[in-house]
N, C-alpha and C positions, 0 to 999 in steps of 0.2 A: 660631184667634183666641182670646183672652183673653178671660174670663166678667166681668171687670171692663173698667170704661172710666176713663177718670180727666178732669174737667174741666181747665180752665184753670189757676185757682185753686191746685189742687194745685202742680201744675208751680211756681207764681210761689215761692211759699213753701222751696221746695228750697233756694232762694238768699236767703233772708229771715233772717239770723243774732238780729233783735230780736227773733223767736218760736220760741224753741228747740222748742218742743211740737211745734209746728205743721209745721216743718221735719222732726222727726223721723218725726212722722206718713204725711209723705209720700215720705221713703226709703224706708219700710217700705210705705206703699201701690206706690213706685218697684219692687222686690223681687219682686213677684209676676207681672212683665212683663204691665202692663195694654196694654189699647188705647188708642190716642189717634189721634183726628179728625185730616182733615186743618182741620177750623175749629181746633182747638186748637193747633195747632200753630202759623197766623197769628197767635192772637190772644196766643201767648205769645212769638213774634218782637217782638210789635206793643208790649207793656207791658213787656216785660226792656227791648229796646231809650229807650223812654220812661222807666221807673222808674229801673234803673240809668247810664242817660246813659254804655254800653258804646260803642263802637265797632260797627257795623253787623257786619264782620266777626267779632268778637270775638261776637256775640250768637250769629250764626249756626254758628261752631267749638262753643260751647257748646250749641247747640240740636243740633247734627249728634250731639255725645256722649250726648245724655239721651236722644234717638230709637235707640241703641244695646237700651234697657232694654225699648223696649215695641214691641207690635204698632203698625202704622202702617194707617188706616183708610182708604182710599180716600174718595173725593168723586166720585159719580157721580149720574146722570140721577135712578135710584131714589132713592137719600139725597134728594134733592133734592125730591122728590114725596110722599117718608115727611113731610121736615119742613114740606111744605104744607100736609097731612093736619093733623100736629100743631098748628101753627099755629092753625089754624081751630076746633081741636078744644079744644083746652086755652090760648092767648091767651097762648104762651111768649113770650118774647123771638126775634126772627127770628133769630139769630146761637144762641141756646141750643138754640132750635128741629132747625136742622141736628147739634150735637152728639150731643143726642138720638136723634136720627133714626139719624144713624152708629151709636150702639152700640147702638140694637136691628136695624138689618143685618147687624154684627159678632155677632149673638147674644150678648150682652151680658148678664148679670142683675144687676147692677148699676153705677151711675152716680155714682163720688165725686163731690161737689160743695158748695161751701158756699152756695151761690148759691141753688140752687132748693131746693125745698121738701123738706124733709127727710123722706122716709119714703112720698114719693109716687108709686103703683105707676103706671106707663105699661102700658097694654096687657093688663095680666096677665104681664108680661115682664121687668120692667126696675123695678127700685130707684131710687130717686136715695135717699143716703145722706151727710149731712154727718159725715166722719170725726172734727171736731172737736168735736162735742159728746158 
């Protein structure tokens, strides 16, 4: 598995031509075949589909190509019990909670993300790191 994980966020921007940085940021985070949740992966069907106003299939052709690039992170019982841990522990978002959880199963050390808190160690384990700043 891949020592990096990549959130959501990342992924959206790929396709975001108004923020060139940003975009580029994330080919290059794309390049190093991160891992990615299987929550990321709904939840980037869920916003391409809503933002770009694609074709259901036309989302899915293009989500099937970008899962080409990276490690693909199961969803099971344990993830699922990590992110109840965490939850309780640290008062994540339920939905960010589970990602989390994924990529410290995946042995992850770090967490792209713009979302959560920049610089914040999980466990002794795991980074979350916003590549944009």
């Amino acid at each position: 598995m891949s020592k990096v994980a990549l959130d959501t966020n990342i992924l959206i921007y790929l396709y975001d031509f108004s923020d060139e940085k940003k975009r580029h940021i994330s080919e290059l985070l794309l390049a190093v075949r991160p891992a990615i949740s299987a929550q990321v992966i709904s939840e980037y069907l869920n916003v391409t589909k809503r933002l770009q106003k694609l074709p259901k299939l036309e989302v899915l052709e293009k989500c099937v190509k970008l899962l080409a690039f990276c490690d693909i992170i199961p969803l099971n019982v344990k993830t699922m019990e990590k992110a109840l841990l965490l939850l309780r522990k640290h008062d994540f978002q339920m939905f960010d909670s589970i990602i989390i959880a994924s990529a410290l199963e995946a042995n992850c050390s770090i967490l792209y993300s713009e979302d959560l808190q920049h610089n914040q160690l999980i466990e002794n384990k795991l980074t979350i790191v916003n590549p944009f700043i």
